[in-house]
C-alpha positions in Angstrom: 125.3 56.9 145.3 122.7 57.9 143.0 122.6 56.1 139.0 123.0 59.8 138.1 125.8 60.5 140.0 127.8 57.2 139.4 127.3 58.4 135.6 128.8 61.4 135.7 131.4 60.1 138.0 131.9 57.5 135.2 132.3 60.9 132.8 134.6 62.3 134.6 137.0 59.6 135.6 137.0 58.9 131.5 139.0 62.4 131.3 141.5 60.9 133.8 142.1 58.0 131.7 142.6 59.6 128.8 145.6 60.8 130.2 148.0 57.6 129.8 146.2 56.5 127.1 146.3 59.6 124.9 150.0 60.5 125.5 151.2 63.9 126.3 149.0 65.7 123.6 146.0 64.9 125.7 147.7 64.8 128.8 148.6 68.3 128.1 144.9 69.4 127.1 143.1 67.5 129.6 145.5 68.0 132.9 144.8 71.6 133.3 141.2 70.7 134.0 141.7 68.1 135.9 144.4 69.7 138.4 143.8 72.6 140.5 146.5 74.9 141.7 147.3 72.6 144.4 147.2 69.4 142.2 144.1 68.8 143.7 141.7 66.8 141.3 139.0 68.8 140.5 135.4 67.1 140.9 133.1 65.5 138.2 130.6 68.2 139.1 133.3 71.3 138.2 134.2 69.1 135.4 130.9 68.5 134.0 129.3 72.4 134.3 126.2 73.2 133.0 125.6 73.3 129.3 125.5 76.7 127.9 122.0 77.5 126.3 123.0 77.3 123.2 123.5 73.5 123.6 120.4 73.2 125.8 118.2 74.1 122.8 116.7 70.9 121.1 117.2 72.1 117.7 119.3 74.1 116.0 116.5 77.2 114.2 115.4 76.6 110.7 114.1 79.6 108.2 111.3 82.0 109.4 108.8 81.4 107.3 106.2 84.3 105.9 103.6 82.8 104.6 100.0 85.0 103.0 96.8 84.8 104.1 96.2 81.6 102.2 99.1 80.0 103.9 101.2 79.9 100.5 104.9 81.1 100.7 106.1 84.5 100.0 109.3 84.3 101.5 111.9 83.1 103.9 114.8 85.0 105.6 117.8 83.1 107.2 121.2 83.5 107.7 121.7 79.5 106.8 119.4 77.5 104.6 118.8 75.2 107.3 115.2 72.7 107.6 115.5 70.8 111.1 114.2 67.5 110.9 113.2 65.1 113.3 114.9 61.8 113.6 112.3 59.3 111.8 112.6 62.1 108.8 116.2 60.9 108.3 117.2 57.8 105.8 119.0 55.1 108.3 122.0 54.9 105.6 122.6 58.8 106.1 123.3 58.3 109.9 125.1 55.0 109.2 127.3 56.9 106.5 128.0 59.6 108.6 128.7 57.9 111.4 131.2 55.2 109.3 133.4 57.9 108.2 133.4 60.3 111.3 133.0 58.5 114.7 132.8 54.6 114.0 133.1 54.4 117.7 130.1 56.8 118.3 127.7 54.2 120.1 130.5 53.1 122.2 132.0 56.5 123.6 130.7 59.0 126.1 131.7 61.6 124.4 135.3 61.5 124.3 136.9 58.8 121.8 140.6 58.4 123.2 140.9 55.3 121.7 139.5 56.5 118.2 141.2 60.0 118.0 144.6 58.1 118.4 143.4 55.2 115.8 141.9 58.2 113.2 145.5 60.4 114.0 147.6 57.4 112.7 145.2 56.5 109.9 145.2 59.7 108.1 149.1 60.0 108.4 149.2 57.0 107.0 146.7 58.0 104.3 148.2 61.5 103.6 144.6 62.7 103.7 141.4 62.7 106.2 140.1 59.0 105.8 138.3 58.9 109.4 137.5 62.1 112.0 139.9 63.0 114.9 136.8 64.3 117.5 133.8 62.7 118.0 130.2 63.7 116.7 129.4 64.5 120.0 132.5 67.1 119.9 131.9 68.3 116.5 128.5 68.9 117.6 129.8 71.0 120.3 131.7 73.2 117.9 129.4 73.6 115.2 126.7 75.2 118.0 129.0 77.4 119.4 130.1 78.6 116.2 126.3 79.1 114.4 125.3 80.8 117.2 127.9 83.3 117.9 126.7 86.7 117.2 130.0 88.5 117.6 133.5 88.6 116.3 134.7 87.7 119.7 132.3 84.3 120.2 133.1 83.6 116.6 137.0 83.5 117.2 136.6 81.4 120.5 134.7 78.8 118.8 137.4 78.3 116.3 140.9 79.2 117.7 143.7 76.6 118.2 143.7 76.3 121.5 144.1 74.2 124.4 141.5 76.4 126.0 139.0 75.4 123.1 140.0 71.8 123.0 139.1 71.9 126.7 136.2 73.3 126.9 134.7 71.3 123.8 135.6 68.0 125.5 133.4 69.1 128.8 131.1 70.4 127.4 131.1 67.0 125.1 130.4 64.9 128.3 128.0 67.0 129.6 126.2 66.6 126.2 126.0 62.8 126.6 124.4 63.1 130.2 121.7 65.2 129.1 120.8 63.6 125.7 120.2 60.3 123.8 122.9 59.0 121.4 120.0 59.3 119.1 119.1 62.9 119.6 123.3 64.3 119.6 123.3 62.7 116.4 119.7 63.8 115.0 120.9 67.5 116.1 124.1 67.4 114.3 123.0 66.2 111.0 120.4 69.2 111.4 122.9 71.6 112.4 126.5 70.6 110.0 127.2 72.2 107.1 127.2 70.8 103.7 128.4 73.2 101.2 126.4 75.4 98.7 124.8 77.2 101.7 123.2 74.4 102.6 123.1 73.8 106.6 121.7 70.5 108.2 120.8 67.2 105.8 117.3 68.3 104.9 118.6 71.3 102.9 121.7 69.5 101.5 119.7 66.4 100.5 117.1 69.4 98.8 120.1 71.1 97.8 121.7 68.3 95.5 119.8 66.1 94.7 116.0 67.8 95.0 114.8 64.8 97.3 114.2 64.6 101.2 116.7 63.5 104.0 114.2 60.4 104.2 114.5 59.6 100.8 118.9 59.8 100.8 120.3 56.3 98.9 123.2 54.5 99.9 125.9 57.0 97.3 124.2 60.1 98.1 124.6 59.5 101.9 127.7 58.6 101.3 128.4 61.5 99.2 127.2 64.0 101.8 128.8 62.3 104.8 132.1 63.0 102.5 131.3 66.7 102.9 131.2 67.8 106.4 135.0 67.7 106.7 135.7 69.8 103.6 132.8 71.1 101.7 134.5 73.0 99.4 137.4 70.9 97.7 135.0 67.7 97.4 132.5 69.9 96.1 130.1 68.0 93.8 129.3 70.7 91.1 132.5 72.3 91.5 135.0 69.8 91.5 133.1 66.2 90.7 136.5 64.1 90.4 137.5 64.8 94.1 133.7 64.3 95.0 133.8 60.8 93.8 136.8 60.3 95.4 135.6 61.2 98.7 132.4 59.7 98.5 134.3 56.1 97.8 136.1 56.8 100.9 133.3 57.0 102.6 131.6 53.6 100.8 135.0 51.9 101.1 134.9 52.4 105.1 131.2 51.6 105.3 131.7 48.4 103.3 134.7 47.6 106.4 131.9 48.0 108.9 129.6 45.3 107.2 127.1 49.0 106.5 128.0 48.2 102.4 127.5 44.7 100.7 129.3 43.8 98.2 127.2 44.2 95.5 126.9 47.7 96.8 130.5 48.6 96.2 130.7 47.3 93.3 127.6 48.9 91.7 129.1 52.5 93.2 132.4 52.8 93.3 133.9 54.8 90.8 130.6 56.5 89.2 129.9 60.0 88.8 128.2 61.9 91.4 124.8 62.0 90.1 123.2 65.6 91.5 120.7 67.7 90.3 121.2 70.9 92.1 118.6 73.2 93.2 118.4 76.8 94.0 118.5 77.7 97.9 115.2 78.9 99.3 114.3 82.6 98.6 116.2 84.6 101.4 114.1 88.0 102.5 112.0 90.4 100.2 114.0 90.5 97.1 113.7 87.1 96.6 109.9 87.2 97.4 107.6 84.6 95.4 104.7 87.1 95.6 104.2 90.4 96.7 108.0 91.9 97.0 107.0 95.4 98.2 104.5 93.7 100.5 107.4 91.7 101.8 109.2 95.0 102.5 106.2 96.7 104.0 106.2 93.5 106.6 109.9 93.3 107.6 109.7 97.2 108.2 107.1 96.8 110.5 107.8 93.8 112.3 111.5 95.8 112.9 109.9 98.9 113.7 106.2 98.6 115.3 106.6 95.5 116.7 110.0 95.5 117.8 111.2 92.4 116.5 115.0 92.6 115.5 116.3 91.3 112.1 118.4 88.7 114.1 115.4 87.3 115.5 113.8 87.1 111.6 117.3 85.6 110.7 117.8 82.9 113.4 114.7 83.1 115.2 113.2 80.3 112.5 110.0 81.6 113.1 106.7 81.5 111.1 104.7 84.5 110.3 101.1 84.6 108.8 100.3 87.7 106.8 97.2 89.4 105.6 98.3 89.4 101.4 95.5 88.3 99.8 97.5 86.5 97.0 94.6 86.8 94.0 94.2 90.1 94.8 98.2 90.9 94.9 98.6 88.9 91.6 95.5 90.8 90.1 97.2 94.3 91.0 99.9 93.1 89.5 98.7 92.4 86.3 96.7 95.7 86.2 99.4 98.1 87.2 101.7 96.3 84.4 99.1 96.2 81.7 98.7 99.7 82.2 102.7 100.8 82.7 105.4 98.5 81.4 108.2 97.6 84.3 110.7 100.5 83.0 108.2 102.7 82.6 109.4 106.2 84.0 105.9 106.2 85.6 105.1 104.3 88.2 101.8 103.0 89.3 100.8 102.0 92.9 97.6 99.7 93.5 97.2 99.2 97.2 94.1 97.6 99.0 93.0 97.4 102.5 90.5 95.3 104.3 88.3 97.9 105.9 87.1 97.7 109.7 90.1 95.5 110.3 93.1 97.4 108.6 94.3 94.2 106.9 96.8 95.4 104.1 95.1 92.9 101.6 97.9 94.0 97.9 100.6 96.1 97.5 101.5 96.2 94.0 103.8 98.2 91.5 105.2 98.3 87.9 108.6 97.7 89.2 111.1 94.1 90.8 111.9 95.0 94.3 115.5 95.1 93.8 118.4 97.2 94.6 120.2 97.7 91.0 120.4 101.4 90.6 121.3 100.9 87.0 118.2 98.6 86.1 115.1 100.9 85.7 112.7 98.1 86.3 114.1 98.0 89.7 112.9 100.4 92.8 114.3 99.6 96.6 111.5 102.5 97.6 108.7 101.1 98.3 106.4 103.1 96.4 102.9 102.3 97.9 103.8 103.5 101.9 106.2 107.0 101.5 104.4 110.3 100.5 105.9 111.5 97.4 103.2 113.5 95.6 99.6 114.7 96.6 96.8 113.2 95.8 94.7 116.2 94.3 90.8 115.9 94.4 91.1 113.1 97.0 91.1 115.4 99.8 87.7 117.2 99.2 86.3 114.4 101.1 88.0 115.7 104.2 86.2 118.9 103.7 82.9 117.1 103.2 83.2 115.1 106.0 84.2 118.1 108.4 81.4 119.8 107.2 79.2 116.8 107.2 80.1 116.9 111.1 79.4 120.4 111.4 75.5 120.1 110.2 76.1 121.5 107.1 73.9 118.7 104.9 74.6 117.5 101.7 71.7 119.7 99.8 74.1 122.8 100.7 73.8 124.6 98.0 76.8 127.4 97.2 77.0 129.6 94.6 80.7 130.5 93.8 82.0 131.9 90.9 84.5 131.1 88.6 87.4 131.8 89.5 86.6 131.9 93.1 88.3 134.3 95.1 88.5 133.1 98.7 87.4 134.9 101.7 89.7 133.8 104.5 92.5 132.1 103.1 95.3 133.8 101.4 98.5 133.1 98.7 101.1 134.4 100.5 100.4 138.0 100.2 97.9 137.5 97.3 94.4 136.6 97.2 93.9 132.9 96.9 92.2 132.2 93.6 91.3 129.5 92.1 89.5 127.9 89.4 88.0 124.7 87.6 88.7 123.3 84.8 85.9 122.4 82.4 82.5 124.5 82.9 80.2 123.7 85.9 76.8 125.2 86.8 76.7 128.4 88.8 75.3 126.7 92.0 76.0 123.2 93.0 75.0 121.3 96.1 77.4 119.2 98.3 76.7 116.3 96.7 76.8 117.4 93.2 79.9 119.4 93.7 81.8 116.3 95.4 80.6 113.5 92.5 81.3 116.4 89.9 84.9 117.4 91.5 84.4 121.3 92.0 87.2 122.9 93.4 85.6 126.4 93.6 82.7 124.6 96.0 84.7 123.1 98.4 87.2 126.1 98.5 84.2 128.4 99.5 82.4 125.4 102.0 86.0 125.9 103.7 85.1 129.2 103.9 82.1 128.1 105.3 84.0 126.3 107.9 86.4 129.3 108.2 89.4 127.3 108.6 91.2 124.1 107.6 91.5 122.7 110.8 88.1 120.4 110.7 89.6 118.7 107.3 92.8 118.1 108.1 92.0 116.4 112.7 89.2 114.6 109.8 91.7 113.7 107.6 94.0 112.6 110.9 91.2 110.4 112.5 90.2 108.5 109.1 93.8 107.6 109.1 95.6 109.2 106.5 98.9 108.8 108.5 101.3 110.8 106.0 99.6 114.1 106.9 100.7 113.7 110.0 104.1 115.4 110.2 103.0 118.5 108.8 99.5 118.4 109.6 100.0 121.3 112.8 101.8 123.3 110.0 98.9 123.0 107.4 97.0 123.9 110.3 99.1 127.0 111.4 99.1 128.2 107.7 95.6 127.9 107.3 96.4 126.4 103.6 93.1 126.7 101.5 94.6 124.6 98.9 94.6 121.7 101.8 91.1 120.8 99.7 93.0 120.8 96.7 94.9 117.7 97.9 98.0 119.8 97.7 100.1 117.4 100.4 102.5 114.5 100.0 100.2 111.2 100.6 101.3 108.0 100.8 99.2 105.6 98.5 98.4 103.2 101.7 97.6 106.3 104.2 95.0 106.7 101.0 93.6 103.6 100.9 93.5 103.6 104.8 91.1 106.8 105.0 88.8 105.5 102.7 88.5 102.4 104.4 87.3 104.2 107.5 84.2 105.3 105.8 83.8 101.7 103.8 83.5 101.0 107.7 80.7 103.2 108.6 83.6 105.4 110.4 85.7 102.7 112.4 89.4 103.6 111.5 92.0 100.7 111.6 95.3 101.0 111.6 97.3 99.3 108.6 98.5 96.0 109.6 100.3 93.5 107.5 100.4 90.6 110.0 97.9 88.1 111.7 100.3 85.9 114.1 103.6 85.3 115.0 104.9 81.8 116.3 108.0 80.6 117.6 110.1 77.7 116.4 108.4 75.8 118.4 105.0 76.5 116.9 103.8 79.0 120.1 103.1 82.7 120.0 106.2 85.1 120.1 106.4 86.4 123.0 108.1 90.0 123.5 110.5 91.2 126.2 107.8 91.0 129.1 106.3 87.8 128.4 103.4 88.3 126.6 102.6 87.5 122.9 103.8 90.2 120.4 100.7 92.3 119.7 99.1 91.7 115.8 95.9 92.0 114.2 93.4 95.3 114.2 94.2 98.2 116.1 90.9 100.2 115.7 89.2 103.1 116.7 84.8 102.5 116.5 83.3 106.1 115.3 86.3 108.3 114.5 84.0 109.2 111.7 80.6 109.6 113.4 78.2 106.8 111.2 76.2 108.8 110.1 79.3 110.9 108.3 80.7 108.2 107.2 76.9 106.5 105.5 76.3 109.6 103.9 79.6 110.2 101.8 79.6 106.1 100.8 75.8 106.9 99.4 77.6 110.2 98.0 80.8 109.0 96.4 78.7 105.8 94.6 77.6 108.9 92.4 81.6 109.2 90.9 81.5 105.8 89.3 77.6 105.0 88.7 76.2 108.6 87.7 77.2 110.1 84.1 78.6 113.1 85.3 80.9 111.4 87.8 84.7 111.6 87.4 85.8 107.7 88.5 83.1 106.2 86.0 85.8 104.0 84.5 86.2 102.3 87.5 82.6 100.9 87.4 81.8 97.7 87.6 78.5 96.1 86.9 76.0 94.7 89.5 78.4 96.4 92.4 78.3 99.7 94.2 81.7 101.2 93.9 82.3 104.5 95.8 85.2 106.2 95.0 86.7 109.5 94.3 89.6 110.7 91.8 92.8 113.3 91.9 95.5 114.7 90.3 97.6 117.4 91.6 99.1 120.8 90.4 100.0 120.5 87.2 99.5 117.2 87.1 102.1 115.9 88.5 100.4 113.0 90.2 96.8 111.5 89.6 94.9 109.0 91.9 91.7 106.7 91.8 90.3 105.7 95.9 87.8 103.2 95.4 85.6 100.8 98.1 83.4 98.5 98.4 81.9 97.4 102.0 84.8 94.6 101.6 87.7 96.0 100.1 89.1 100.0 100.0 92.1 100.5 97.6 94.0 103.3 96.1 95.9 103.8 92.5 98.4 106.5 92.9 100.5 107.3 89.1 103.5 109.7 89.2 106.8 109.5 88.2 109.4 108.8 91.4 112.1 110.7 90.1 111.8 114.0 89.1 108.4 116.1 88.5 106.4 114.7 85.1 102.9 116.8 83.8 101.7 113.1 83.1 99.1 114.6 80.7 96.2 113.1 81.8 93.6 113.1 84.8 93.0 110.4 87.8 89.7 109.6 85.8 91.1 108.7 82.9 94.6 107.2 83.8 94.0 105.8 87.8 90.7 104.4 87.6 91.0 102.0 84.9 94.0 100.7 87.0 91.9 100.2 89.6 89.0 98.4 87.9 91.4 96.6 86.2 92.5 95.2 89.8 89.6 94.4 91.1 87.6 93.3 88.4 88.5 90.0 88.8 87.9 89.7 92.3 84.6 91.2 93.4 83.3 89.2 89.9 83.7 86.2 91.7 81.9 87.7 94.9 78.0 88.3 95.0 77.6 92.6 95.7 77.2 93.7 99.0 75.4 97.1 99.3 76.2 100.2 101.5 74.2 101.0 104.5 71.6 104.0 103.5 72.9 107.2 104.5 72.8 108.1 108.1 71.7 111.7 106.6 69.2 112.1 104.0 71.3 113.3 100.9 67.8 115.5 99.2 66.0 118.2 101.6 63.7 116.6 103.6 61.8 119.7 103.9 58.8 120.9 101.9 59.4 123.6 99.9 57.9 126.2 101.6 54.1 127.3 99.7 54.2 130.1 96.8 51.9 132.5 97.7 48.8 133.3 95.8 48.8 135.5 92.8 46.3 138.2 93.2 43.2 138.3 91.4 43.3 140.0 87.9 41.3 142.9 87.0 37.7 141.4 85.8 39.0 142.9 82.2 42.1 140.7 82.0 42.4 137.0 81.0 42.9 134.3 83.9 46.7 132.7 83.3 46.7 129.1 82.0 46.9 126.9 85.6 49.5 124.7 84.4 51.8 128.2 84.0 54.5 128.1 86.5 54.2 131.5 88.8 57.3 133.4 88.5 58.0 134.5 91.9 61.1 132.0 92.8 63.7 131.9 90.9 64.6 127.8 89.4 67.9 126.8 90.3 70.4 126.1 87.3 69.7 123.6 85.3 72.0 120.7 84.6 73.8 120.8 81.4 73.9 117.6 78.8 76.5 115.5 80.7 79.7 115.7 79.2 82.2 112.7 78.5 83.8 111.8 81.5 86.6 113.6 82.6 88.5 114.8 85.8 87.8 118.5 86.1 89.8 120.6 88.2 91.7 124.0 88.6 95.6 124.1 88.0 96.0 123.9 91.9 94.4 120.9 92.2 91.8 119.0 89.8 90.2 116.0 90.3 
């Protein structure tokens, strides 16, 4: 017979003995097991099943971590504050302590203590309370797994009924624990997987828990005090109720000094003392507790549940660690910007939210408000602010138009001459003529360019009637990414809506930041992304339902913005911060080229600030969440300085990295064509001075003295 098989023979002839030895009690547990219908003895291979996987596992799940980009913590979530250690990361005196007061007999046993649950049953009648555990570690061990890892009413209850079916079943599977594992490793797992009190599961957490130290660096009373705790956490409390806490915890000295584990000395020095603990808060535990970057946090866990398909199960148990794109400077530095500008109960809320362009890397999301879900606190918002569309984002969208008729040839020395008001030519207001108007005064004819860095809403409402429908801008607007036009973007479509120019639509402050990013990267558009890799507990990719590794990182589409499109507005949109008649010029910042556009809506309802650099794209979105607010200002004036504010910090530290030229030239290349001669005078008349100009072409308007800057726009949608 084979080592193995004489030792589970061994096992299961131990179950036999325990028969006359326990008395009926056991007799009455075991026997059932043991005798088959026809009072046939089963066999040690039917006794001893295979372990369940719950007890196959080596270790019990810690917390998923979430970690940012600079591997600093953000969060956790867990259903149990638990921190699995390995053995050599557990003081000897904690195992010894535990040991003393549960299973003295625990290096002697295989699994089953006959001879200890009888000895333990007459000692704490004796006692009139629980000096010394009835089941083994081993058994305990057994119970605790089944129980932590039930995920439904039903497993819950079997793990913890009265039963002789329980009892059973915990004592094989008991035995079949002790063939597959060490005496060592049983009790390594259960010290990582019992319970302690205050939420804290497993020894690292308690020994963190109460006394802010490691499990390696437990002393003789605080072992003693938390072996005390894993029969009843609650009444020997050590915060709670400290005078039944000492009282346990010199049980558990008083044993350990029996066993030769205390000396003397020892007993003296503890006995009787107060519990010294200095408790700690538990862990943070999901996005409300976040460290850094709360509405971030929510952002993530949406789409690692959604996207991804992780389940919230897997984020509570799954004890997983997840690296994330948050740039933590550049979070803490929207942070500071969005508050400086908008206290925390503000009634207006302001949205900074960056993305890393050519990679989609959601770098900051930040807002004047605590993640939190307090209805009754107005600092508190449980919407995240910076991903729904709630308002539009005005002037914004004139881009879309530019780049549509960028890709149409129309170049950006198109000169229009509309008037003001501008009465469209193809698009209608229900049954009315669509009018509109800007606000401030322009000059009569502007160029592409001009009319973008200037905000002109009576330009690009006549170069979409140049493009004689909105269809180009909004499939544009689609394939730079600005994902909250897409439920109603076949409707926009259907309607022809002039005012789609006007920035008219719901936008989410992300799906902003996200278009504008695909022309910071010469027209590759990447899909927002909030995660770089996934690993299991075990330090490996997570892998999905087929097998492979859960897809992260860029998603990205090369040219959805032909290059040259995409070159040409960057050199364009520099003009709103660096030029005096630009509308973002309080987002400049010196020695870099910021591109950028602003917004604000009808009647002002929302205003916005998009600004990029090669490196970084991010939007400000201000509104008020709750009900419609005229907020009085422009996206110039109230968004941008939000947004410099933000990033001032950062790209200071970084040395400027310039925009590719423009893939198409932004001046007419062409010569003006040749003024023709004058004729010759009569011989009686006086030549003209050669320096006169001839009069035969008309100049075009000249610019006015540039004003201060402001955000000019019509009532349906200034900039």
């Amino acid at each position: 017979m084979a080592e193995r098989d004489r030792s589970r023979g061994r096992a299961a002839r131990q179950l036999l003995v325990a028969v006359p030895l326990a008395g009926a009690l056991v007799a009455a547990l075991l026997l059932p097991w043991l005798l088959g219908p026809g009072l046939l003895v089963r066999s040690h291979a039917d006794v001893l099943a295979p372990l369940p996987i719950e007890l196959r596992d080596s270790a019990p799940a810690g917390k998923t971590a979430v970690l940012a980009a600079d591997g600093s913590l953000i969060t956790y979530f867990y259903r149990h504050n638990r921190a699995p250690v390995p053995a050599e990361a557990i003081a000897e005196v904690m195992k010894q302590a535990l040991i003393d007061i549960e299973d003295s007999r625990f290096h002697e046993h295989r699994g089953l203590d006959v001879e200890g649950t009888a000895r333990a049953l007459m000692r704490n009648v004796l006692a009139g309370s629980v000096m010394e555990g009835g089941s083994t570690i081993t058994q305990q061990l057994v119970k605790q797994t089944l129980l932590q890892t039930a995920t439904t009413a039903e497993e819950r209850s079997a793990a913890t009924e009265e039963s002789v079916g329980r009892k059973l079943r915990e004592a094989r599977l008991a035995l079949a624990l002790e063939e597959r594992y060490t005496k060592d490793e049983i009790l390594t797992r259960y010290l990582n997987i019992v319970y302690f009190g205050r939420g804290a599961y497993g020894v690292e957490a308690a020994a963190q828990r109460y006394f802010g130290v490691t499990a390696a660096e437990l002393t003789l009373p605080q072992a003693a005090m938390l072996a005390g705790l894993v029969q009843t956490p609650t009444h020997d409390d050590p915060v709670a109720y400290p005078d039944s806490a000492v009282e346990r915890r010199d049980q558990v000295l008083r044993r350990m000094h029996a066993l030769g584990h205390a000396t003397d000395e020892e007993l003296v020095q503890f006995l009787g003392q107060p519990v010294q603990v200095t408790p700690t808060e538990p862990p943070p535990n999901g996005c409300v507790d976040a460290v850094v970057g709360a509405f971030f946090c929510d952002y993530l866990q949406r789409h690692l549940t959604g996207p991804l398909g992780l389940t919230q199960e897997q984020l509570d148990t799954g004890g997983l660690t997840i690296r994330t794109t948050l740039r933590t400077d550049l979070q803490l530095a929207g942070d500071q910007a969005v508050v400086a500008s908008l206290a925390l109960d503000d009634p207006l809320a302001g949205m900074f939210t960056a993305v890393e362009p050519g990679t989609g890397k959601v770098l900051a999301m930040s807002v004047n408000r605590r993640f939190g879900y307090d209805v009754t606190d107005p600092a508190q918002e449980s919407v995240n602010l910076n991903l729904v569309a709630s308002q539009g984002a005005g002037s914004t969208y004139k881009v879309f138009v530019a780049a549509a008729a960028l890709e149409r040839g129309i170049p950006p020395w198109h000169r229009i001459t509309a008037g003001d008001p501008y009465v469209s030519r193809v698009y209608r207001n229900g049954e009315e003529p669509y009018v509109v108007r800007n606000v401030g005064r322009y000059p009569a004819t502007l160029d592409m360019t001009e009319a973008l860095v200037r905000s002109s809403n009576t330009y690009f409402v006549a170069l979409e009637d140049q493009l004689g429908s909105v269809e180009g801008p909004v499939r544009a607007a689609q394939r730079m990414g600005l994902f909250s036009l897409d439920p109603v973007a076949d409707q926009v479509v259907a309607e022809n809506r002039g005012s789609f120019t006007l920035g008219a639509e719901a936008t989410s402050p992300l799906a902003l930041a996200g278009a504008y990013a695909t022309l910071a990267a010469s027209g590759t558009q990447c899909d927002p992304t909030p995660v770089t890799e996934i690993l299991d507990r075990d330090g490996a990719l997570l892998a999905g339902p087929d097998g492979a590794p859960v897809p992260v990182g860029p998603s990205c589409t090369p040219e959805a913005v032909p290059p040259a499109v995409a070159t040409t507005l960057n050199q364009i949109l520099v003009g709103d911060t660096a030029l005096p008649i630009g509308t973002g010029t309080r987002a400049a910042i010196p020695g870099h080229q910021i591109a950028g556009k602003t917004g604000t809506s009808q009647q002002r309802f929302s205003v916005a600030f998009v600004g990029y650099t090669p490196q970084y794209a991010a939007s400000v979105m201000v509104l008020n969440p709750k009900r419609n607010e005229d907020l009085g200002g422009y996206g110039g004036r109230l968004a941008a300085p939000i947004w410099r504010a933000a990033m001032l910090p950062i790209l200071s530290a970084q040395p400027p990295v310039p925009f590719p030229p423009p893939g198409i030239p932004l001046d007419d290349p062409r010569p003006p064509p040749p003024r023709p001669r004058p004729a010759p005078p009569p011989r009686s008349a006086p030549a003209p001075a050669p320096e006169q100009p001839a009069p035969e072409q008309p100049a075009p308007d000249p610019l006015p003295a540039a004003p201060p800057p402001v955000d000019p726009a019509a009532p349906a949608g200034p900039g």
